[in-house]
N, C-alpha and C positions, 0 to 999 in steps of 0.2 A: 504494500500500500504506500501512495507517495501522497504523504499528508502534512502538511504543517506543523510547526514547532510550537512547544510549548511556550508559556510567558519568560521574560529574558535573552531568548536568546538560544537558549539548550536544546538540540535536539535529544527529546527522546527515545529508548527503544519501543518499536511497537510489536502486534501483533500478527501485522498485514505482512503479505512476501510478496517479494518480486524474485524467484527463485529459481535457480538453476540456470541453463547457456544460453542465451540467445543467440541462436545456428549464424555467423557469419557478424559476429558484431563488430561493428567498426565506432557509430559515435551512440554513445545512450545519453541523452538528455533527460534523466530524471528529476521532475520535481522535487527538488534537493536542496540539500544544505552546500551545494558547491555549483559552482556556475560561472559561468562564465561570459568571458568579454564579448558584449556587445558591438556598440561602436566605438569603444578605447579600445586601444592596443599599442603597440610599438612606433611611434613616427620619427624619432630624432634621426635627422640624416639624410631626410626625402628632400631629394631633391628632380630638376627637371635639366636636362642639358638638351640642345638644340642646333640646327644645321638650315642652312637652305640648299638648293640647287644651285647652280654654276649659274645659268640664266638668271641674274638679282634683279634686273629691273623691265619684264615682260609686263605688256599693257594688259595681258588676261589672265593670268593668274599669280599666285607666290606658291611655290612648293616647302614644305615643311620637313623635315627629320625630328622627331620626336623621340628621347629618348628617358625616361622614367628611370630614377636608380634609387636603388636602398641602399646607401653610406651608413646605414647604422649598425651596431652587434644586435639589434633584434628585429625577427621578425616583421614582416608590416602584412595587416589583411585589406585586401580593396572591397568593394570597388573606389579605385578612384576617377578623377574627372578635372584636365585643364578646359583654362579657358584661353581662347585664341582672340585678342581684340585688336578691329580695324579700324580704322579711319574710311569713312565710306562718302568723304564728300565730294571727291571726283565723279563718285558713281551718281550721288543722286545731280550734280552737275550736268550728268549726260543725259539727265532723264529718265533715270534707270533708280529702281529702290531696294533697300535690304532682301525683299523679296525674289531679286534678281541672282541674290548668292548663292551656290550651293558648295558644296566641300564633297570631294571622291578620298576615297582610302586606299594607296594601293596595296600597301602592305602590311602587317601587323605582326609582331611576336606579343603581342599582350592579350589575347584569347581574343571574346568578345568584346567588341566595339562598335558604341552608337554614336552618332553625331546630331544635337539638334540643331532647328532653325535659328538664324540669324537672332539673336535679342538685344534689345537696345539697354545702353550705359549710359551716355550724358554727349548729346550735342548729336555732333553727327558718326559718334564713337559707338562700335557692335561690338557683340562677342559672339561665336560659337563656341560651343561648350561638347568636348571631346570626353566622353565616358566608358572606361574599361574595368571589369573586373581582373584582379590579379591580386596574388600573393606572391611579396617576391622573399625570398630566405634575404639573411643579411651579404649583400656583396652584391644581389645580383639585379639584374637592369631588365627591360624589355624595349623595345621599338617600334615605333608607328612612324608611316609616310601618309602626308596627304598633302591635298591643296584645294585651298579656296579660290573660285574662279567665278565667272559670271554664266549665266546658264545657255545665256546665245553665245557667246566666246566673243561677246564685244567687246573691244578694244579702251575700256573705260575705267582702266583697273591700274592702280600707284600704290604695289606695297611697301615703297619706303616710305610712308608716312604714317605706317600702321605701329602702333606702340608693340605690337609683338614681335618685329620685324627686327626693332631697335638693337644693335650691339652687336647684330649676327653676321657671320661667313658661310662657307663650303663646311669649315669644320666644327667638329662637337663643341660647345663650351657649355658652361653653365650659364643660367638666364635667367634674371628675377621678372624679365617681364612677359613671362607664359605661367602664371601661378599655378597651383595644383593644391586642389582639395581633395580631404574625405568627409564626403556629404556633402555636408555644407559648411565645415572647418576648413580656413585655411592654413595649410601646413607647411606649404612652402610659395617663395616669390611673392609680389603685390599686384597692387592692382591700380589699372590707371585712374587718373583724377578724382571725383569723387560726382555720385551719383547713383540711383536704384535702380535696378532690374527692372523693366517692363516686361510686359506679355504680349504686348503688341509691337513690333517690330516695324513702327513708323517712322520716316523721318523727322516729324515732329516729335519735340521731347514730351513723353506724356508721365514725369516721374511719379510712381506708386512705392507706399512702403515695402522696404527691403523683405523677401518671403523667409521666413524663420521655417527652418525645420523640424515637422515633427519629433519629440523626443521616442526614441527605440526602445524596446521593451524591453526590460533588465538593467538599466544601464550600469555595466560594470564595466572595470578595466585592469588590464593585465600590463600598463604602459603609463608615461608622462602625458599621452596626447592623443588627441582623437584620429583614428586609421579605420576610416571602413568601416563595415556593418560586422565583424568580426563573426559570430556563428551564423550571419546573413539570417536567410529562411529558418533554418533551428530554433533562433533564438523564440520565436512564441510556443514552441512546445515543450512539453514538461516530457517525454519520453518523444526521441527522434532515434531511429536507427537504421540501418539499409540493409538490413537481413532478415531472415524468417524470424518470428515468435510465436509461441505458444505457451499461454496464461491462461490457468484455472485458479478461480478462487480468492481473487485479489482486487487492486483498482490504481487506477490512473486517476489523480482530481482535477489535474490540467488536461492539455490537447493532447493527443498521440498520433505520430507517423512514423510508421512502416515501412520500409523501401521493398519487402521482397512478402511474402506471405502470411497472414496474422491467421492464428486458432485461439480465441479467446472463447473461455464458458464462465460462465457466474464472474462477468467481469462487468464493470464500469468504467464508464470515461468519462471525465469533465464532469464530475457530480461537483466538484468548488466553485465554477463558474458558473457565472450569472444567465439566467436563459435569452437566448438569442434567435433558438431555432435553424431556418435555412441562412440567418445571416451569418452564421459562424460554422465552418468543418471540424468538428472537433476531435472527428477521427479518418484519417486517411490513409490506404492503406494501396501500395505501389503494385502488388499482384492479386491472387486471391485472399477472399476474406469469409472466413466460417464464423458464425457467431451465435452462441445459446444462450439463454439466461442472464442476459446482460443488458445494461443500458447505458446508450449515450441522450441521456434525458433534455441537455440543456443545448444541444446543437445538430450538425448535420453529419451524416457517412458520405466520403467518396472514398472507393474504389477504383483502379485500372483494368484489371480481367476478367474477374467474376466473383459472383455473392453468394452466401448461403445464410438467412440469417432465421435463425428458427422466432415463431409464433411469440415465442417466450422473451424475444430480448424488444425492448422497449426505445424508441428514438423521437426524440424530441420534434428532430430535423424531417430532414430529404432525403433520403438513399439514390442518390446516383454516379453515374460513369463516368470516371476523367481519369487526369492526371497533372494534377494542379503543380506537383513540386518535381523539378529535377534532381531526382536521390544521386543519379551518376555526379552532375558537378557540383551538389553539396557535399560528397564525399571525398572528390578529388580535390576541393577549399579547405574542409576541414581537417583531411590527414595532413595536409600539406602542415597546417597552423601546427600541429599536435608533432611531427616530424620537427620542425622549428622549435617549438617549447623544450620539447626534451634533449635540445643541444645545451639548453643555459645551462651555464654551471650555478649550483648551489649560493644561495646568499645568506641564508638563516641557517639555523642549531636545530638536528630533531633528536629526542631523547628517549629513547623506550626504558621503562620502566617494568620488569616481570616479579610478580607478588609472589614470588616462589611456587608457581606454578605455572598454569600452560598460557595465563592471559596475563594483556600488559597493558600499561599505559602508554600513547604515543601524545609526546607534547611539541609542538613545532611554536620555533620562538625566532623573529625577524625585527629589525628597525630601522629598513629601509622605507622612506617615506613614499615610493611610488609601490616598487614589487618585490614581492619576495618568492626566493626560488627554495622549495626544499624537495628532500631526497627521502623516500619511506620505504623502507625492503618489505614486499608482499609478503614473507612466509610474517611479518611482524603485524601486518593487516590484518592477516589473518587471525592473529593471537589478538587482537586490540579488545579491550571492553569499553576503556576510555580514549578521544580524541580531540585535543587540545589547541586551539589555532591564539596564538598571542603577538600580534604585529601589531603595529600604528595604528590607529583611528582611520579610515579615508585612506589608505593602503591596500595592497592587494597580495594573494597566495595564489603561486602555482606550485604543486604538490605531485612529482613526476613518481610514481610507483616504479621502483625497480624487482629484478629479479628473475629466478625462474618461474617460480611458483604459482599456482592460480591468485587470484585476487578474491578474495573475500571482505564483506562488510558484514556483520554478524552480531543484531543483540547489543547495540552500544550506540551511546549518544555523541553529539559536538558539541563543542563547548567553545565558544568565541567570544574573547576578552576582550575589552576598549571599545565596545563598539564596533568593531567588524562588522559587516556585513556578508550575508550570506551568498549576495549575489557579484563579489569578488573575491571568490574563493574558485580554482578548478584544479580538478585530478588528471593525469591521462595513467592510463592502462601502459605493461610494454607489450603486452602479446595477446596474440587471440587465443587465449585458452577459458578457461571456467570463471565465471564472475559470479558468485552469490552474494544476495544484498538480503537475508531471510532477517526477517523481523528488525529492522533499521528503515528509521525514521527521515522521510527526506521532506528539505523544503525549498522553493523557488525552482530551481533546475542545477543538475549535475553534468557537466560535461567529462564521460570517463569513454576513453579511446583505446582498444585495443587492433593495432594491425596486423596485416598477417604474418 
């Protein structure tokens, strides 16, 4: 059962299980006392470096070299998103307007890439806004090419007068004036003059307040700076995994998805959420789905292949056919994240304590102000009764599991000192082997990673 903590702070042990292997686990999101980074993560060090073409001063378009790098020792998760800003008064000079822009891509090492339309900054000053998903490990870079051009190839086009143009050559340099965000943080270079984003892309200035972005759900962090949506899609489910399961007897009180086949009996989902009906999935499930004696009372089912859901299990919602989430490239994000975590070395003390017998104490003690990295040998997991997290206020724990051994959670509370937070705390797994979690108490979400 993944249920909430008691008053203070403490989880404690309950009666509910979430038991035995989940055939093929890679990330489990449990409703947990562990959890993880949101849209914080790792940014120091991002930076943007930049090229043009040999041709600099062509009347129809400017060709770009884009190149994204992580300079820092940790990780960065994306998506991120530069912004390209032109000076567009020649164009509308010629009688031609923002509308007349468009941007090709020819090539990309940084996955998926979208480009929006033209949006207005201040005067006769636009931006395109270039957005990719990527995680890059610490050192390493990606590259995009494109060019902004006019859409008849009229001749009405002066990119040296474009503030992103400014400082550049043939070769790479670094460049503060192609900024680059995660989300809507910027984390690296500036931006020109001063002035808000419109929606309408006229050459009349029509300024509107600057658009704030929604806050993400969980918001923890694993880093000084805001990087990306960090468990992206994951983060609103309390169990996410992309392998089979089969659960009797137990319950989910947040959302659950599936990536490979679900056998749930006498099970629940979302019974802590608030009823929503078809506005909300609160269980999704990526291949087939068998279901008895169970409810998802407060929202809706989709499945990808097929149904079986006997008379007996109770749904709030819809039951129907999709595939809303992509489990392949949530799982090639978040190993990726989880491969990067468990290079850091260690920054905090862990302590086992054994009462002269088979169970122990584990106390994990840190006072680093952003993150703390510790190290917990599974066969020690396995023995725990007690589990102890004491870092900073407004701080965060990553808590990598070593070993051969399976991983166990068994019968034992957390205990989180100063103020901790439970939703800046994450585990990873090292291996795909046996995970039980039998009667332990989980709250918010647990992000625990085993590869293969």
């Amino acid at each position: 059962m993944f249920n909430q903590p008691n008053a203070g702070g403490c989880l404690s042990p309950i009666n509910g299980t979430f038991r035995g292997w989940v055939a093929a686990l890679f990330v489990l999101i449990a409703a947990a006392v562990f959890v993880g980074l949101s849209d914080r993560c790792f940014a120091q060090g991002v930076r943007l470096e930049a090229a043009v073409q040999g041709w600099l001063q062509s009347p129809q378009e400017t060709q770009y070299k884009l190149r994204l790098v992580n300079g820092s020792p940790y990780p960065t998760a994306g998506p991120f998103s530069a912004r390209l800003f032109f000076d567009l008064s020649e164009v509308f000079a010629a009688g031609l307007g923002a509308q007349n822009v468009v941007t090709d891509v020819f090539w990309s090492q940084c996955g998926q890439v979208s480009i929006g339309p033209p949006a207005h900054w201040h005067d006769d000053v636009y931006y395109i806004q270039v957005e990719w998903i990527q995680s890059l490990s610490p050192g390493q870079s990606c590259e995009l090419q494109l060019r902004p051009r006019l859409s008849g190839w009229q001749q009405a086009w002066n990119g040296s007068n474009d503030p992103a143009y400014q400082g550049l050559s043939t070769s790479f340099q670094t460049t503060s004036n192609i900024p680059v965000y995660a989300g809507s943080q910027l984390v690296f270079g500036s931006e020109p003059f001063s002035g808000e984003v419109t929606a309408t892309p006229t050459p009349t200035p029509s300024p509107t307040a600057s658009p704030t972005a929604a806050p993400l759900p969980g918001d923890g962090d694993l880093g000084p700076c805001v990087v990306g949506q960090g468990l992206d899609v994951a983060s609103g489910f309390n169990v996410f995994l992309f392998g089979d399961i089969s659960q009797t007897g137990t319950d989910t009180e947040g959302r659950m998805a599936v990536g490979g086949d679900a056998a749930l009996a006498s099970y629940s989902v979302g019974s802590s959420l608030p009823f929503e009906g078809v506005e909300r999935v609160d269980l999704i499930v990526g291949g087939h789905l068998d279901f008895s004696n169970g409810s998802v009372n407060n929202g809706s089912i989709v499945y990808s292949k097929s149904v079986q859901i006997a008379q007996n299990t109770h749904v709030g919602g819809t039951v129907e056919q999709g595939s809303p989430i992509d489990f392949w490239a949530a799982e090639s994000r978040l190993l990726a994240l989880s491969d990067a975590w468990r290079d850091l070395a260690p920054t905090g003390s862990t302590t086992v304590h054994y009462w002269g017998g088979s169970t122990c104490q584990i106390t994990l003690a840190g006072t680093e102000a952003e993150t703390n990295v510790f190290v917990v040998q599974s066969g020690d997991l396995w023995n725990a009764n007690t589990f102890s997290i004491n870092i900073p206020s407004g701080s965060s724990a990553l808590v990598n599991i070593a070993g051969e051994a399976s991983a166990r959670m068994r019968q034992f509370g957390f205990a989180l000192a100063n103020g901790v937070v439970a939703e800046r705390v994450i585990f990873t797994l090292p291996t795909r082997r046996n995970y039980n979690s039998t009667g332990w108490a989980c709250r918010d979400r647990c992000f625990l990673r085993a590869p293969m």
